[in-house]
N, C-alpha and C positions, 0 to 999 in steps of 0.2 A: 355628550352630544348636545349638539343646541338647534333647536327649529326656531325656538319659539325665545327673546329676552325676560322670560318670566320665571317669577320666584328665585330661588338661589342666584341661577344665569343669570337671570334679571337685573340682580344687586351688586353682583361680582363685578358685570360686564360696567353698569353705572357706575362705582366708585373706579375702574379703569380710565373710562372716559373723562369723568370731571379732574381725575389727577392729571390727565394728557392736557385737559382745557390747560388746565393752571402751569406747566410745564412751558406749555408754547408760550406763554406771560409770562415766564421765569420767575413765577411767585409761588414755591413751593417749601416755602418756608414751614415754619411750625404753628405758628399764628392761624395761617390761612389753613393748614390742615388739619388743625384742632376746629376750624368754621366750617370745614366741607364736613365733620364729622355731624355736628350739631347739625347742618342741613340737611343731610341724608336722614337719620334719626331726628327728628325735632321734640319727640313726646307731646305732651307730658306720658301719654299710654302708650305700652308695648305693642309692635306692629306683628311678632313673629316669632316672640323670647319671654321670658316671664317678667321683665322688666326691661327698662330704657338701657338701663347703667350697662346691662349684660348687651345690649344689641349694639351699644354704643361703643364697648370693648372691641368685639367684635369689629366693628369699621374700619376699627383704629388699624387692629391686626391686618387686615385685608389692604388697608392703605399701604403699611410699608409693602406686603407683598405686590401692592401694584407698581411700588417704587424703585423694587428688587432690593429688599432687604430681607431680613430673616424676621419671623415673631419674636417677639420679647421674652417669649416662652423656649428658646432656642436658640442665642445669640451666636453659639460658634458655629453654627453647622454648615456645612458645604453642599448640601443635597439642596437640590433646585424644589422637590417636593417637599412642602413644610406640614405642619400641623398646628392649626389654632386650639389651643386649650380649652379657650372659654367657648367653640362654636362645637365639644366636642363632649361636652359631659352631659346631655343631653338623650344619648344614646343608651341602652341597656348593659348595665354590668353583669348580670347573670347569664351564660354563655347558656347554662342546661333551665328549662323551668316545669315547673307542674303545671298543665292545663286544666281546664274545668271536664276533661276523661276521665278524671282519677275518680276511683271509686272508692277510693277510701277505703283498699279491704285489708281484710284480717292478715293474710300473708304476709304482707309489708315486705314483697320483694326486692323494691327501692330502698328500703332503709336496711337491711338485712347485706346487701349488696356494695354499700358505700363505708369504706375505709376510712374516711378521714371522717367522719361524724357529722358530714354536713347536710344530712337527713335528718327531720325531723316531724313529726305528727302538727297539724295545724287545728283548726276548728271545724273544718268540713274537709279540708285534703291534705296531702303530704305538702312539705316544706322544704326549698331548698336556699340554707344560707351559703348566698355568693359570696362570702370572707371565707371559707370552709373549703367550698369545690372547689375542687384537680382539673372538674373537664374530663376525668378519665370514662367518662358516658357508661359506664355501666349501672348505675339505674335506669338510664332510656332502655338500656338491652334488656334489664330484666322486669320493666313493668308489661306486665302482661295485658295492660289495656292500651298499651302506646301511648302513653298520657303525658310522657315526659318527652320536651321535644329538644333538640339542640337548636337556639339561638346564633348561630354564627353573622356578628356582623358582617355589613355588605365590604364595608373596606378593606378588610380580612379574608371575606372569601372570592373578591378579587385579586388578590394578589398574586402573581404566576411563584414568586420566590419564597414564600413564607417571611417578608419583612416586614410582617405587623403584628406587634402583641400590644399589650396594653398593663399599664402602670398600677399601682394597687389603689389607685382612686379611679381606677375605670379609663382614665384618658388613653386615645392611639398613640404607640410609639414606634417609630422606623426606625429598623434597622440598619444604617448607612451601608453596615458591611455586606447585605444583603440586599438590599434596593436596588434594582437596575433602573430605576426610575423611568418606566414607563406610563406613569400615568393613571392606571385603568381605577387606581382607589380614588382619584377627584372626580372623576364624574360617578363613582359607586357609589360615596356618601351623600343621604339622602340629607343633611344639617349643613352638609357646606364645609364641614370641618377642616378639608384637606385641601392645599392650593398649592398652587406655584408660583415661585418668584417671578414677574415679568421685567422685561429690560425696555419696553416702552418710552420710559425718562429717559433713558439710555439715549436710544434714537431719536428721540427730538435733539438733544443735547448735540447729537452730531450733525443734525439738520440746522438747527439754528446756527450753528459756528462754521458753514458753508463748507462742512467737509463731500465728498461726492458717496452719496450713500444709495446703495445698488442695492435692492429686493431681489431675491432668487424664490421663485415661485415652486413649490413641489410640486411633482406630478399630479398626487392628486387633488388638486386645484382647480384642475376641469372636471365641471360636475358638481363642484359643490354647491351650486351659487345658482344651480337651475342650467339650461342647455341653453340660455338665450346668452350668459356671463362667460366669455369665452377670454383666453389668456391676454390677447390684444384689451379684452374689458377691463380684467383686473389692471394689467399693466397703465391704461390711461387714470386710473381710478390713484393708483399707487405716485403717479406721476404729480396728479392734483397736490399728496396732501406734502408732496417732499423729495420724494424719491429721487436721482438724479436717470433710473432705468430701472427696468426689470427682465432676468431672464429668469428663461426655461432649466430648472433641474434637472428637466429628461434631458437637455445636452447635458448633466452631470453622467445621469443614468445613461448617455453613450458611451460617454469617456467609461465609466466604470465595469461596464457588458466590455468594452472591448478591451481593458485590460486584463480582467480578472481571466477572459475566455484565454490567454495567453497563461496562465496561473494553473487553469485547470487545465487545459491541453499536456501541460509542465506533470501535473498530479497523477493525470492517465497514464501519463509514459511509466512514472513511476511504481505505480500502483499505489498510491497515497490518496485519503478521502480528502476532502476539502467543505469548508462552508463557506459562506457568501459574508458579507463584509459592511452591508448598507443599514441594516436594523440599529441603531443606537442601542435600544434597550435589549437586542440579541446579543450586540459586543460587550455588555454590560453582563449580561447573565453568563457568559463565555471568561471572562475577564475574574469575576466572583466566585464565579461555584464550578468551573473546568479549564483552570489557568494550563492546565496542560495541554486541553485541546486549544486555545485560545494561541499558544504561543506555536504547534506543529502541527493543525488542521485548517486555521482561520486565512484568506484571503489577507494579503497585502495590500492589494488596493485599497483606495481611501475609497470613504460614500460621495453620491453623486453630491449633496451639498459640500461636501469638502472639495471635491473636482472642481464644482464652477466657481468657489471661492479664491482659488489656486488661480483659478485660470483668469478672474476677472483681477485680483491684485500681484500679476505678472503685467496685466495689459492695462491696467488702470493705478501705475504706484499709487500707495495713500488712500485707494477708495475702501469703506467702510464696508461689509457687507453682512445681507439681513438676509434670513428663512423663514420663508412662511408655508405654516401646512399645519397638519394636526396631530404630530407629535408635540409631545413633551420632553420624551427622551432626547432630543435634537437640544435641546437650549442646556443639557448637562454635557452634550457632545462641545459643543463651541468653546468648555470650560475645560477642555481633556486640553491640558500643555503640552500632553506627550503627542499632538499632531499638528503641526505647524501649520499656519494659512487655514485654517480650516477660516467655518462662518463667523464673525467677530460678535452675533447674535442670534437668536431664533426669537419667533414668536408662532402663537397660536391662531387659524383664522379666527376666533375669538377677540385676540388682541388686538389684532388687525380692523376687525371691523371696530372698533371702541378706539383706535388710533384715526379710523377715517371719519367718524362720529365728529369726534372732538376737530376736526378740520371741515363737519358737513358736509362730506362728501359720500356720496353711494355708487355702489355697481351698475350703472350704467350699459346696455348692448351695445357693441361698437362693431360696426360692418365694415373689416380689416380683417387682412392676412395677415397671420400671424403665429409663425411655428418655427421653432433654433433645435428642436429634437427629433427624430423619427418617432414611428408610431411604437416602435419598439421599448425605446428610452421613455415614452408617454404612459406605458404602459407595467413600466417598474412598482405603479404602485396597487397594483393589485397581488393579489398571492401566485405566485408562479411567473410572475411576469420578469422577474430577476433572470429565472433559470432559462427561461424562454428567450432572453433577449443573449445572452452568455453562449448559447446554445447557436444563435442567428449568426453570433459574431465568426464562431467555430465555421460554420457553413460559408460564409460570405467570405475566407481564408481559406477554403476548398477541401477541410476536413470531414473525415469521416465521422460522425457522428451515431453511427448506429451501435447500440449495446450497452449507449451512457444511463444508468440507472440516475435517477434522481428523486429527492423528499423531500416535497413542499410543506414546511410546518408554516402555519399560521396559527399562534394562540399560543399562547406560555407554557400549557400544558402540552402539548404538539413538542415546540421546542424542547421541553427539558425530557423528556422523554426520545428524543432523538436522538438528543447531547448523550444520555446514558449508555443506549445503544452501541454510541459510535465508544464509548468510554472505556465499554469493556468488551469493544472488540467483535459486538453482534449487528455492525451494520450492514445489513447488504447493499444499498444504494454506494455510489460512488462519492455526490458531492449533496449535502445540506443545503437548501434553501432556509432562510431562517426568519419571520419575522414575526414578534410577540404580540402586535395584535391581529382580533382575527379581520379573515379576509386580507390582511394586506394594511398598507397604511389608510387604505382608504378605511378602514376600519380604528382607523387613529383615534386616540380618547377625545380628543377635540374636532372630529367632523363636524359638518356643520348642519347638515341633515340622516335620514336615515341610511344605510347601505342601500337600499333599494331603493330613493331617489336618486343615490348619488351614480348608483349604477346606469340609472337607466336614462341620464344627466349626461353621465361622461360616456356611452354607447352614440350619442347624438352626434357630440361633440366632436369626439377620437372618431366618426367616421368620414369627417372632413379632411382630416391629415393627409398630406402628400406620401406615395411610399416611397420614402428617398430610405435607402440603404444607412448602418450604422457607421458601418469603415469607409466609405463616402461620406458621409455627413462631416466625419471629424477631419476629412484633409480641409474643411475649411479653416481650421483652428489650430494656431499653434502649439501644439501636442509637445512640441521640444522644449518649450519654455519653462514648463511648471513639472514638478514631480507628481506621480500618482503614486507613490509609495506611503505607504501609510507614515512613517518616519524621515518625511517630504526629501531624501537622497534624488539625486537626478540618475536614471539609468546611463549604464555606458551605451 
């Protein structure tokens, strides 16, 4: 999360920005980015690190990832989530440790307890060598003073999928096969260690060479930025640094309530469970660890950023299109080939602010109408707001809706515990809500403020909206033009 560009944020965000400077001057050479390093670092004394050399690694690693390349520590990988080496050994290798509890007694139920011999008697307390320990925590269980605590790193105990362990020199290592790349370990680690690739250069790249390059704004957009930064603000603001337009997502989030609501009506007849379709890092953890339910429970619709991308390169040949919000999981979404038309990029309002920086331009109040979604579609990005709007679309088609059981999971632990559930056959709800952070996207790793400014941000905001209806809203739009099938076929 970021309120404040300080510390880590602080640094990340600055070497984004000064590589966007030098991108717009198409001077991003190797020369000048071995000078942005030495700027940033100048020494001779360390600012943050036990030396320059180390802080200076570090920049280097950070630059490619704001160039969208991978660390040097990692050349083939395909996961948008990386891991810097040198920003990450800094961290404790000992998972279990002895505290100054330990009384040092006669019983030695810690060391009597531990199988592999990595107990040992020290000069005032027990000892535990971390080349030794399993981790199988049984000396915390049986010290009788509590003395022994378990260490779980933050980026590990963030993780909803179990994709992080770590190397026998202590460094984080992700497990691609298990990563749904959601995020939540870059903003857990307190060294900074974990980033993602951005595509920033990317977008200048396309801006500078006069292609028409369209920003699709997420839902939860309103509200981040305070109640006075409203979607006509960002839109002028996006306009300044390039943009050639900007739409609303929650017309994604229409299109996608009202087709999916055609999906599940289809699932009731049959008495088949279904889940929702919009979470990137829920299609991710679906796809990984319950490909069965993934290929006979999962919604066919595409997510609303894939809808408006569809819809704007049907009505726009050739234009370019960008996401903005605070997923992460969204910019490994735009790299799935298996879904045609989707976004041709995402970024984080993080990057966004650091792309408008480098163009000095800010958020601005702009006193303009300005709404392409209902309040419904606005409101996909909160937890339940999915099922809510799925639900609206049912109603406003004149369906009965009474007896639809429904479970809203927010939070990876919510989801995967759903997903088992439905796995082995003990769900009782009918259709899965799914989205792996909590609260909702507005809970996204990359928001920009707290939940509860952004809450009480976007209550301000979303109480301006018109109530124009969903299946209304979308006869303005050429619905026959573009596929909503996840495997972009056009319906008969």
């Amino acid at each position: 999360m970021i309120t404040n560009d300080t510390g880590i944020v602080g640094l990340k965000h600055s070497i984004m920005e000064k590589v966007c400077r030098l991108a717009w001057e198409d001077k991003l050479d190797a020369e000048n980015l071995e000078k942005l390093v030495y700027e940033i670092i100048p020494g001779p004394k360390p600012t943050y690190r036990c030396c320059v050399y180390k802080e200076r690694e570090i920049v280097r690693q950070r630059i490619r990832l704001a160039c969208g390349l991978n660390p040097v520590n990692n050349p083939d990988s395909k996961n948008v989530v990386q891991v810097i080496d040198a920003a990450c050994d800094d961290c404790p290798i000992s998972a279990y440790s002895v505290t100054d509890n330990c009384r040092f007694c006669l019983g030695k139920a810690c060391l009597n307890s531990c199988r592999f011999g990595a107990i040992r008697p020290g000069d005032t307390r027990m000892h535990i060598d971390p080349a030794k320990c399993k981790e199988c925590g049984m000396c915390a269980r049986e010290c009788p003073y509590q003395a022994i605590v378990h260490l779980e790193r933050p980026c590990k105990r963030s993780c909803p999928t179990g994709a992080i362990s770590y190397d026998e020199y202590g460094f984080c290592k992700i497990d691609e096969d298990k990563c749904v790349q959601c995020g939540h370990c870059i903003h857990n680690c307190p060294f900074g260690a974990i980033g993602s690739k951005t595509f920033l250069v990317d977008i200048i790249r396309e801006i500078r060479a006069g292609r028409e390059v369209i920003a699709m704004c997420a839902p939860a957009t309103e509200g981040q930025f305070g109640e006075k930064i409203s979607m006509a603000s960002v839109r002028a603001a996006l306009l300044k640094i390039g943009f050639s337009d900007m739409v609303e997502v929650g017309l994604g989030a229409d299109m996608t309530a009202a087709y999916e609501s055609l999906e599940w009506s289809q699932a009731r007849k049959e008495g088949r469970k279904m889940t929702t379709s919009c979470c990137p890092a829920f299609i991710n953890m679906l796809r990984k660890s319950f490909p069965d339910i993934y290929e006979k429970n999962m919604s066919t619709t595409v997510s609303p950023m894939c809808a408006v991308s569809r819809y704007l390169k049907a009505t726009h040949p050739g234009c370019v299109t960008v996401f903005v919000g605070p997923c992460i999981a969204k910019k490994a979404e735009t790299l799935d080939e298996s879904v045609p038309d989707n976004a041709d990029y995402a970024v984080t309002y993080g990057e966004i602010r650091a792309l408008m920086r480098s163009k000095d331009v800010e958020f601005v109040p702009v006193d303009e109408a300005y709404q392409q979604a209902s309040s419904w579609g606005k409101r996909f990005a909160t937890s339940g707001g999915v099922a809510a709007a799925v639900i609206e679309c049912m109603k406003e088609r004149g369906e009965d809706t009474e007896g639809i059981k429904l479970l809203k999971c927010a939070g990876g632990a919510e989801c995967k515990k759903a997903l088992l559930l439905l796995k082995s056959g003990r769900l009782e709800e009918d259709f899965i809500e799914g989205m792996v952070c909590p609260g909702g996207c507005v809970g996204g790793p990359s928001k920009h403020q707290t939940e509860f400014e952004i809450t009480k941000a976007r209550e301000a905001l979303l109480s301006g909206a018109d109530g124009r209806k969903i299946l209304e809203n979308l006869k303005a739009y050429p619905m026959d033009r573009f596929s909503m099938h996840r495997d972009g076929h056009m319906e008969e």
